[in-house]
MIDOSE-1310 file (N, C-alpha, C; in nm, 2 decimals, decimal comma, always signed):
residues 211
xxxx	+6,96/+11,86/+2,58/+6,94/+12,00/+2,52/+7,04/+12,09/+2,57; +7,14/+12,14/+2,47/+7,20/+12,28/+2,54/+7,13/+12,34/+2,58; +7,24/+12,41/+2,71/+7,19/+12,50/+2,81/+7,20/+12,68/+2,74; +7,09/+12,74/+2,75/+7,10/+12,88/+2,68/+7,12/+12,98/+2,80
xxxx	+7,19/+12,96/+2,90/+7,24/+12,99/+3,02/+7,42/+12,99/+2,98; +7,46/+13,09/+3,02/+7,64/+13,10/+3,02/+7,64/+13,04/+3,18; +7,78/+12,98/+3,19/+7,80/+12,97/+3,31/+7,84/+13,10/+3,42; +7,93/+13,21/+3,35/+7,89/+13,30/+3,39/+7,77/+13,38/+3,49
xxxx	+7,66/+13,37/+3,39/+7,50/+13,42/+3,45/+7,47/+13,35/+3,56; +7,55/+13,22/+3,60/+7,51/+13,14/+3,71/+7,60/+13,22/+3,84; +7,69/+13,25/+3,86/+7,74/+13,29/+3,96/+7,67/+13,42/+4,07; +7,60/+13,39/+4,21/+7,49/+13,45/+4,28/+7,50/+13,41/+4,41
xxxx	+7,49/+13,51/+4,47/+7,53/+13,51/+4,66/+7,41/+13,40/+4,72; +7,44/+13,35/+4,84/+7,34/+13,22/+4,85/+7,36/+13,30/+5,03; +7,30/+13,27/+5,13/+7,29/+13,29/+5,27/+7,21/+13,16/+5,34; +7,34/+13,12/+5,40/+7,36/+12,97/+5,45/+7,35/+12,93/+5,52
xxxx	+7,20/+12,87/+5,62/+7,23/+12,85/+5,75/+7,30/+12,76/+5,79; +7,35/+12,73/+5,94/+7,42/+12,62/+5,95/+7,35/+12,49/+5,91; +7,42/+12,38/+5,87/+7,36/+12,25/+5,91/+7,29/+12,24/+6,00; +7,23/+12,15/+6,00/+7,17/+12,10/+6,10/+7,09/+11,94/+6,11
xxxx	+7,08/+11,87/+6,23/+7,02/+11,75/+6,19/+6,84/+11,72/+6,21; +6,83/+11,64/+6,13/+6,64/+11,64/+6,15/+6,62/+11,53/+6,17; +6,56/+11,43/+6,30/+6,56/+11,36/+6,36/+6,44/+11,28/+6,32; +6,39/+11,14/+6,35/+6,28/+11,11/+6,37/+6,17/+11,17/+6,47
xxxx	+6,01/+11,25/+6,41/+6,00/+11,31/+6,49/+5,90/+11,25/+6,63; +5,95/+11,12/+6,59/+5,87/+11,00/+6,74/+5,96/+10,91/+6,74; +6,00/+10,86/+6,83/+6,06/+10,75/+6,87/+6,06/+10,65/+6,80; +6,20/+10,54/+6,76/+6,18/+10,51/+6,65/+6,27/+10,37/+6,74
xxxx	+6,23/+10,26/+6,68/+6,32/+10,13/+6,73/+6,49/+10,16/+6,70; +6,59/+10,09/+6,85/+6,70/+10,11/+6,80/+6,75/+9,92/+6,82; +6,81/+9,94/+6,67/+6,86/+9,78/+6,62/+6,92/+9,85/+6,51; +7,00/+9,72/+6,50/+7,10/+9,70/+6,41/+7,08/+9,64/+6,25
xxxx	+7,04/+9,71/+6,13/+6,99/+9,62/+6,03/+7,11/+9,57/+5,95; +7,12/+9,48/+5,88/+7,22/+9,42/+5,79/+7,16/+9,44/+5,62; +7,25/+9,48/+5,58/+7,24/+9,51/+5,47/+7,24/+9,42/+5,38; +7,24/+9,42/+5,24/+7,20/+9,34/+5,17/+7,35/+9,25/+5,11
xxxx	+7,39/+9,14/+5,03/+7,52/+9,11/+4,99/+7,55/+9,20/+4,85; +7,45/+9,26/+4,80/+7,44/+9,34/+4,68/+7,52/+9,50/+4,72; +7,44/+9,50/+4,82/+7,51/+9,65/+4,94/+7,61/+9,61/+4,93; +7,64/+9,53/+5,00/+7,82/+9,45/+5,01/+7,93/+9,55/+4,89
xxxx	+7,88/+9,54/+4,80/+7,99/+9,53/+4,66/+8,03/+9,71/+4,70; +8,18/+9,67/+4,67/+8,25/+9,81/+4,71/+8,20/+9,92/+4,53; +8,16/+9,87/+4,45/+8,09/+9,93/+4,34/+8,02/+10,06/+4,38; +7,95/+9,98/+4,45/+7,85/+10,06/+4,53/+7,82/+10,16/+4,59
xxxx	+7,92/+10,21/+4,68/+7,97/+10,27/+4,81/+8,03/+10,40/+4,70; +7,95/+10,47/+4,71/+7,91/+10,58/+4,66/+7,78/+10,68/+4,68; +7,80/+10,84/+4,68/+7,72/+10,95/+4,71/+7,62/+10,97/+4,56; +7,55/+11,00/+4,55/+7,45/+11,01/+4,46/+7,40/+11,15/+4,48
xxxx	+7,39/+11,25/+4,42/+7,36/+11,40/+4,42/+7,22/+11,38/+4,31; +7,12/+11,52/+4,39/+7,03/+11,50/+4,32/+6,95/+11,66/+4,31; +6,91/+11,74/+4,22/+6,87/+11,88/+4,24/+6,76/+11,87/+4,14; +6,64/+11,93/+4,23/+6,49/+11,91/+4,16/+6,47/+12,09/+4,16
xxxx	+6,42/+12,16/+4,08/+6,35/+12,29/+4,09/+6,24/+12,29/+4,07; +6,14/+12,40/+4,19/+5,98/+12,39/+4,15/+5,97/+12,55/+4,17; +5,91/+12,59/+4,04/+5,82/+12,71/+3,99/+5,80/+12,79/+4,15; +5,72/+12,90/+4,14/+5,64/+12,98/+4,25/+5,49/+12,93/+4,20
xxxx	+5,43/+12,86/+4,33/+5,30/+12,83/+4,29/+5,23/+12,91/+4,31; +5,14/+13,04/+4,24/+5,03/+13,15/+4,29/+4,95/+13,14/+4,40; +4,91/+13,00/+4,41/+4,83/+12,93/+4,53/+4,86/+12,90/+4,64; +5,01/+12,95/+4,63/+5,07/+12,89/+4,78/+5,10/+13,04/+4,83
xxxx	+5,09/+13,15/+4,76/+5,16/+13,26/+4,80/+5,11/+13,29/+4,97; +5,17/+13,37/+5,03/+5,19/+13,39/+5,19/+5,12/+13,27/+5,30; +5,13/+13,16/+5,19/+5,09/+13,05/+5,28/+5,20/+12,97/+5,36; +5,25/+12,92/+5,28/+5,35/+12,83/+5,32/+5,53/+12,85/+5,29
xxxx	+5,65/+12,84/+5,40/+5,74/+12,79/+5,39/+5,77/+12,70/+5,34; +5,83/+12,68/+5,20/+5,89/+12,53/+5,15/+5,98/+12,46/+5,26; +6,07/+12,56/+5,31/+6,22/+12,49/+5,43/+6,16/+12,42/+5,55; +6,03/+12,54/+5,58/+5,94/+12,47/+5,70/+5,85/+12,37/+5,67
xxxx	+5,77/+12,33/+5,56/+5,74/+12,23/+5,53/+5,80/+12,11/+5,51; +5,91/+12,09/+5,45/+5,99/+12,02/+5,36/+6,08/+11,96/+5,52; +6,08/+12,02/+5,62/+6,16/+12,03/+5,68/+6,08/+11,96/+5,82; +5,95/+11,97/+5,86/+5,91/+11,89/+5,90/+5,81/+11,79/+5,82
xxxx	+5,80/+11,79/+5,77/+5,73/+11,68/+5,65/+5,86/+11,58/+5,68; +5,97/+11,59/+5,65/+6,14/+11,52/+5,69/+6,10/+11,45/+5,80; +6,11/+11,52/+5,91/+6,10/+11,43/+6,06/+5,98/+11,32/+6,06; +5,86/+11,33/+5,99/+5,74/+11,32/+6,02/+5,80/+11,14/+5,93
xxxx	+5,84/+11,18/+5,84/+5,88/+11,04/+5,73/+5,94/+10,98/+5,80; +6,07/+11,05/+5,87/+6,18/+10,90/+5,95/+6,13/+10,80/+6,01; +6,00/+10,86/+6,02/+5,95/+10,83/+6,19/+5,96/+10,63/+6,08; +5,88/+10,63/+6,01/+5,86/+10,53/+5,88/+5,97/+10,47/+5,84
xxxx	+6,05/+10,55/+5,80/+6,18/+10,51/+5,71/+6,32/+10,53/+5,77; +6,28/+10,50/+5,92/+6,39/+10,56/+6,04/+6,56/+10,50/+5,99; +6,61/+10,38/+5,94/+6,74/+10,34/+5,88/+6,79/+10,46/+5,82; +6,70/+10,56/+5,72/+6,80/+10,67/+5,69/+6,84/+10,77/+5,79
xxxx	+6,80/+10,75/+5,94/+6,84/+10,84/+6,00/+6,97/+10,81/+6,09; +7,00/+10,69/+6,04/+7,16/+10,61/+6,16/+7,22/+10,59/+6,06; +7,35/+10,51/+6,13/+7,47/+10,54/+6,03/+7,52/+10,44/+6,00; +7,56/+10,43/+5,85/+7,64/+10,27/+5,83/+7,77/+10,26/+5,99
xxxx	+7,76/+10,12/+5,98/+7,85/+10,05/+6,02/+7,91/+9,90/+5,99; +8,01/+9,90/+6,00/+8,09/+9,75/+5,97/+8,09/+9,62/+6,05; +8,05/+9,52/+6,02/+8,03/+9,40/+6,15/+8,15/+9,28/+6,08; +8,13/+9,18/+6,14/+8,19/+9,04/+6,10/+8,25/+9,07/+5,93
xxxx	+8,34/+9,01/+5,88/+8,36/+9,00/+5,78/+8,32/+9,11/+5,68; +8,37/+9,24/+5,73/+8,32/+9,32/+5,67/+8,21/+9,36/+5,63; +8,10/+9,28/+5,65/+7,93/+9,35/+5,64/+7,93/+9,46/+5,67; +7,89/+9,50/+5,60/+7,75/+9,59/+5,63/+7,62/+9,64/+5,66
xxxx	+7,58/+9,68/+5,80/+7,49/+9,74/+5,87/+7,47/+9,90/+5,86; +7,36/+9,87/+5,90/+7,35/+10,03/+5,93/+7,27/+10,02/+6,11; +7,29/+10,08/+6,16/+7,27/+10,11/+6,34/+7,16/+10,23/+6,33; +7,08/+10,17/+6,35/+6,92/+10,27/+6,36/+6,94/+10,34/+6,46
xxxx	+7,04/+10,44/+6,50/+7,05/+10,53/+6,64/+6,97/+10,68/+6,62; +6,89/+10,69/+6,51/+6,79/+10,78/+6,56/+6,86/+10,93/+6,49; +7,00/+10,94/+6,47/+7,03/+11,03/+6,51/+7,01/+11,15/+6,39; +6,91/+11,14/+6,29/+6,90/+11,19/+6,20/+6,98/+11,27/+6,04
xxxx	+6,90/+11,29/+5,98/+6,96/+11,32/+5,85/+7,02/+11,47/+5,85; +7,11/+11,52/+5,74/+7,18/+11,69/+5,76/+7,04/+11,75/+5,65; +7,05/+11,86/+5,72/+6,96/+11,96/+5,65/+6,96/+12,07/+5,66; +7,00/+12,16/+5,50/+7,00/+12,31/+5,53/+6,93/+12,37/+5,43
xxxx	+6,89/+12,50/+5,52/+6,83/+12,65/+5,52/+6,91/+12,71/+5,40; +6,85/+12,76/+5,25/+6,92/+12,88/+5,23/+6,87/+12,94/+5,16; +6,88/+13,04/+5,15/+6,81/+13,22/+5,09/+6,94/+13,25/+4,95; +6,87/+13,21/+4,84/+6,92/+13,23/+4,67/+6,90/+13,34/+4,58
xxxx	+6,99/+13,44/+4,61/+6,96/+13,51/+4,53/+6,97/+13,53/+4,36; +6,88/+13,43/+4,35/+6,88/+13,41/+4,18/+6,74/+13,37/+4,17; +6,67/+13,32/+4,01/+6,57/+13,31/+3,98/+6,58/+13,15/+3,92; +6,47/+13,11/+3,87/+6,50/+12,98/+3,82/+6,53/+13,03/+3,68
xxxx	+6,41/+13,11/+3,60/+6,50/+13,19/+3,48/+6,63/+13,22/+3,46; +6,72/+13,26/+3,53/+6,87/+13,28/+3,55/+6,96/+13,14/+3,58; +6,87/+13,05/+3,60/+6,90/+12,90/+3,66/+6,94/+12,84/+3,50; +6,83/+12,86/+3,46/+6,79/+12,77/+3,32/+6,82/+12,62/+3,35
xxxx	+6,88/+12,55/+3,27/+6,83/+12,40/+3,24/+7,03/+12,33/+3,25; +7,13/+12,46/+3,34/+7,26/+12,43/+3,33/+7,37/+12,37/+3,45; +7,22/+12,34/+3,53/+7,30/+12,29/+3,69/+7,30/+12,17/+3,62; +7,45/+12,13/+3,65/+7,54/+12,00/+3,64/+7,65/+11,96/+3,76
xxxx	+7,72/+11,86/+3,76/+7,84/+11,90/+3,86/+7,93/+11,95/+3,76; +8,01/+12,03/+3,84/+8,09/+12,11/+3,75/+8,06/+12,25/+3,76; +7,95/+12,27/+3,75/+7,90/+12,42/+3,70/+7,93/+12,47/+3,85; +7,96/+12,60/+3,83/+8,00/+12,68/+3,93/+7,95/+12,74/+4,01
xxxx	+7,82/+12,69/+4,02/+7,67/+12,73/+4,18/+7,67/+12,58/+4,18; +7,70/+12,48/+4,14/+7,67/+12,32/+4,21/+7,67/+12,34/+4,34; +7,76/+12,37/+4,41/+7,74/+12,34/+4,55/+7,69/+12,50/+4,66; +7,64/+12,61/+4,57/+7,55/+12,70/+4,62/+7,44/+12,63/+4,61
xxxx	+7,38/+12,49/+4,53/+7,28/+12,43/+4,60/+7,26/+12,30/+4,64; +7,35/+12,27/+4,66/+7,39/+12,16/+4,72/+7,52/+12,16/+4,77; +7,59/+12,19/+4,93/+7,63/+12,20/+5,01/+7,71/+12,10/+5,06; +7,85/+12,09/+5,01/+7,89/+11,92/+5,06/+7,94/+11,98/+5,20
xxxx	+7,90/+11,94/+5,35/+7,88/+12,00/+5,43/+8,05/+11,92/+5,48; +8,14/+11,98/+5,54/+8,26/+11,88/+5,53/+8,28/+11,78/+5,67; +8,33/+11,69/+5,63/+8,35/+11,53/+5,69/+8,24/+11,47/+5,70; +8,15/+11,50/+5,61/+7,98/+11,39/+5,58/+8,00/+11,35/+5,49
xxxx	+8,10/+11,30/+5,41/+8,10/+11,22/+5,28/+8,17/+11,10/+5,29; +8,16/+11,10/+5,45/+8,22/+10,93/+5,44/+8,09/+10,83/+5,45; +8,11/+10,69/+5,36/+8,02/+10,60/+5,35/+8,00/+10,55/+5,47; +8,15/+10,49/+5,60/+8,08/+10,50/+5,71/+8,08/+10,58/+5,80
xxxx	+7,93/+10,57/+5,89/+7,93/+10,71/+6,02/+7,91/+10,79/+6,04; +7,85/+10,83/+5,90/+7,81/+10,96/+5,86/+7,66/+10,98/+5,80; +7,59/+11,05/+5,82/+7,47/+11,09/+5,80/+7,49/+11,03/+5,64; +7,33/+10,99/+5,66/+7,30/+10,87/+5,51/+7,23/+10,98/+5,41
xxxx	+7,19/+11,10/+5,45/+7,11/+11,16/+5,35/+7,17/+11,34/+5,39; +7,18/+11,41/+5,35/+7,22/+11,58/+5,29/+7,10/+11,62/+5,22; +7,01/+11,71/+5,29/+6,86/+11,80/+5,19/+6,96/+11,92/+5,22; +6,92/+12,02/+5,09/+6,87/+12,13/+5,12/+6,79/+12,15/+5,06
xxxx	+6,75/+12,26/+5,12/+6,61/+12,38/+5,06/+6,67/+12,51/+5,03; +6,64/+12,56/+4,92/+6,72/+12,70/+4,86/+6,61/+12,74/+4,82; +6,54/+12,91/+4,90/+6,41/+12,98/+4,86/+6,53/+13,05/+4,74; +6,40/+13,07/+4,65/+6,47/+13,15/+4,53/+6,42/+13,29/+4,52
xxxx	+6,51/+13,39/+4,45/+6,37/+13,52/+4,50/+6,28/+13,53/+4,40; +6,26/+13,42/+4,34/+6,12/+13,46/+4,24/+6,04/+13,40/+4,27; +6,04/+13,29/+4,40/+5,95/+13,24/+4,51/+5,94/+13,09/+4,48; +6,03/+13,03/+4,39/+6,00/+12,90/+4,34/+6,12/+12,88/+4,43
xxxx	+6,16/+12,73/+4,49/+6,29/+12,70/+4,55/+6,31/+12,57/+4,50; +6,45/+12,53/+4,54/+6,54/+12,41/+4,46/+6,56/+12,30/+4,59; +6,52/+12,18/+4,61/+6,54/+12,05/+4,68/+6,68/+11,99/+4,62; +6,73/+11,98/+4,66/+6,89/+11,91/+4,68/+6,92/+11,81/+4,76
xxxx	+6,93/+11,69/+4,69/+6,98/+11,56/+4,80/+7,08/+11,53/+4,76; +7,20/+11,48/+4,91/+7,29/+11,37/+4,84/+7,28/+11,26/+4,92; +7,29/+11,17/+4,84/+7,23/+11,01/+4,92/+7,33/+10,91/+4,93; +7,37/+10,85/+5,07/+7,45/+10,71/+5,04/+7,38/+10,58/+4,95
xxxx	+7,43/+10,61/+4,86/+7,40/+10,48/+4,76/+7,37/+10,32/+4,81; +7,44/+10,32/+4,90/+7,43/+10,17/+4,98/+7,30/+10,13/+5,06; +7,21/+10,29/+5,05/+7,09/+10,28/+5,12/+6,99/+10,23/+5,01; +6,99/+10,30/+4,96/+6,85/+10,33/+4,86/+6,90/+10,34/+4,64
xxxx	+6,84/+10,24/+4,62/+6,82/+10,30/+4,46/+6,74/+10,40/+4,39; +6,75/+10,41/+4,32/+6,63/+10,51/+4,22/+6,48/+10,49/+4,29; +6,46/+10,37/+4,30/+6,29/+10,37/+4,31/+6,26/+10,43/+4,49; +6,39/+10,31/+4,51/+6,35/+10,29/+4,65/+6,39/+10,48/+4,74
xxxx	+6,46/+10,57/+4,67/+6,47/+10,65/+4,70/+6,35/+10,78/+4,62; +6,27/+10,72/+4,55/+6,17/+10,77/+4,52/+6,04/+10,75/+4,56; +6,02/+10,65/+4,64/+5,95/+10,60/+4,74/+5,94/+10,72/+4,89; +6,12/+10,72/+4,93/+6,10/+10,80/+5,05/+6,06/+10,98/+5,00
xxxx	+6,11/+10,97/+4,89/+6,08/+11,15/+4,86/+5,92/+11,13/+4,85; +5,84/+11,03/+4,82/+5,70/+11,02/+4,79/+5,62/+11,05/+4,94; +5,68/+10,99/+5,04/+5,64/+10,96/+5,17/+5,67/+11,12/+5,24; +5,82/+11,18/+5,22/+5,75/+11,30/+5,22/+5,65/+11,38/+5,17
xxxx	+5,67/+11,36/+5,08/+5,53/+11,48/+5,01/+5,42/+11,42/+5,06; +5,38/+11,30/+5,10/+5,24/+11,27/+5,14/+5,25/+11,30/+5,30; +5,32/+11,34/+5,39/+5,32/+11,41/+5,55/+5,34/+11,55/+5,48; +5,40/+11,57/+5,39/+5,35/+11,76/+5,36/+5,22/+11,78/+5,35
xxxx	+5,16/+11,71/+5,29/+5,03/+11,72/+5,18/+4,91/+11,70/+5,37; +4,96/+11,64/+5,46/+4,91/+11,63/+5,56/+4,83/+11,48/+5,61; +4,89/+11,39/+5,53/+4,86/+11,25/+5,56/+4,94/+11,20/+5,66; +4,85/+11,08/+5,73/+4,90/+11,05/+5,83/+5,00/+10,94/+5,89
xxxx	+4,96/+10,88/+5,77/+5,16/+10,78/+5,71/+5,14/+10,77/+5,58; +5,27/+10,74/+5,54/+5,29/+10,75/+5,38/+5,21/+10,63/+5,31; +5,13/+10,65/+5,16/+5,09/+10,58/+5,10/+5,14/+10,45/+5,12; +5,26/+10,42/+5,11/+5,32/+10,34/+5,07/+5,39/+10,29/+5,18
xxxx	+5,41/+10,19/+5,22/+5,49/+10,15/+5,38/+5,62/+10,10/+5,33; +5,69/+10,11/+5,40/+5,87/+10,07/+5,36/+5,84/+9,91/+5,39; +5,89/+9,82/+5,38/+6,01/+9,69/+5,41/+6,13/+9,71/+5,39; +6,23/+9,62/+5,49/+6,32/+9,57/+5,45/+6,38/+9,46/+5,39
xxxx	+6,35/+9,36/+5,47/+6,37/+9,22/+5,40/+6,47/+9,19/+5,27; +6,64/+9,30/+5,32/+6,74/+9,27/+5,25/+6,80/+9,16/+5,24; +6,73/+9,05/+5,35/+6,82/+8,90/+5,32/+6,78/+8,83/+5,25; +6,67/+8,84/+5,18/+6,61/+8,82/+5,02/+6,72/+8,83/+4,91
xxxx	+6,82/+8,90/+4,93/+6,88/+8,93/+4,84/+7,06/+8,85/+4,86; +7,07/+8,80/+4,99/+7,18/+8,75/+5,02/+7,19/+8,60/+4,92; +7,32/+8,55/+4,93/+7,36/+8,49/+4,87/+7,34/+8,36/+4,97; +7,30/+8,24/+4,89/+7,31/+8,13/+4,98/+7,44/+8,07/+5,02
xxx	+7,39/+8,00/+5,14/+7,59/+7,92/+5,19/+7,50/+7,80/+5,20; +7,55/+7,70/+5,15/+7,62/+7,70/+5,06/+7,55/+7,76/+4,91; +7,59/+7,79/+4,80/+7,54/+7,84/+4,69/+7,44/+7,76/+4,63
């Protein structure tokens, strides 16, 4: 659908807090997992950007923080899906691992001075507020050693706010990264682990020796 939004009407001051990291918020095993031979393919090894916008809910009014929710609801998940919180690394013959060091995902704070109305339906990359909401925070966009996941939260002033991921692709696909957004919302919603429980069991997917 064309956008009935000029890119013009998009251009709007944003107040930024620093980065920051959001950790598992309990203690989480530290090991080394091996990634899959599918992971392997240099295809792969790529950032995935992702921007969801939600309404002002009348029901939520002077209730809740989206940034403060959203933000421990975050920690509360790792604790489950702790591999997104450590960093690729390279072993033997170039494998790839990722090192469950705990050390959490980037996440930022920001105050949008725009509406979703003024938003309309024209955030793309390209467009010239892409990264007023989503934040390429600089030297995090390397595949290794670098934080596996980028949130923001952008309050809007018409009270609806915008979720922003960017994801190492070598972690997570579509589902499986629809899974961990699930697992947040159910520690928002106030559950006490996610519906759904992770596995890993990437060597399922390796290649036999011999073939």
């Amino acid at each position: 659908m064309a956008s009935s939004v000029s890119y013009a009407a998009l251009v709007f001051s944003v107040r930024r807090c620093d980065p920051e990291l959001v950790r598992p918020s309990k203690p989480t095993p530290r090991e080394v997992k091996q990634l899959s031979d599918i992971d392997d393919q240099e295809g792969l090894h790529y950032l995935v950007h992702v921007i969801m916008f939600y309404p002002r809910n009348p029901l939520m009014k002077g209730k809740e923080d989206p940034v403060k929710v959203i933000r421990e609801a975050l920690g509360k998940a790792l604790v489950y899906y702790y591999p997104f919180a450590g960093r690729l690394i390279k072993g033997e013959d170039r494998k790839l691992m990722v090192d469950c060091t705990g050390e959490g995902v980037l996440f930022i704070e920001v105050d949008a001075d725009t509406t979703l109305d003024n938003l309309g339906d024209a955030i793309q990359p390209m467009c010239p507020c892409f990264e007023e909401l989503l934040y390429d925070v600089p030297s995090s966009e390397e595949i290794l050693g670098s934080p596996l996941i980028l949130i923001q939260v952008s309050r809007l002033r018409c009270g609806g706010f915008v979720f922003a991921l960017r994801l190492n692709h070598t972690m997570a696909d579509g589902p499986s990264l629809l899974q961990f957004l699930n697992a947040i919302s159910d520690m928002a919603k106030g559950l006490s682990a996610p519906s759904i429980q992770p596995i890993w069991q990437r060597e399922l997917l390796n290649a036999r020796n011999p073939p």
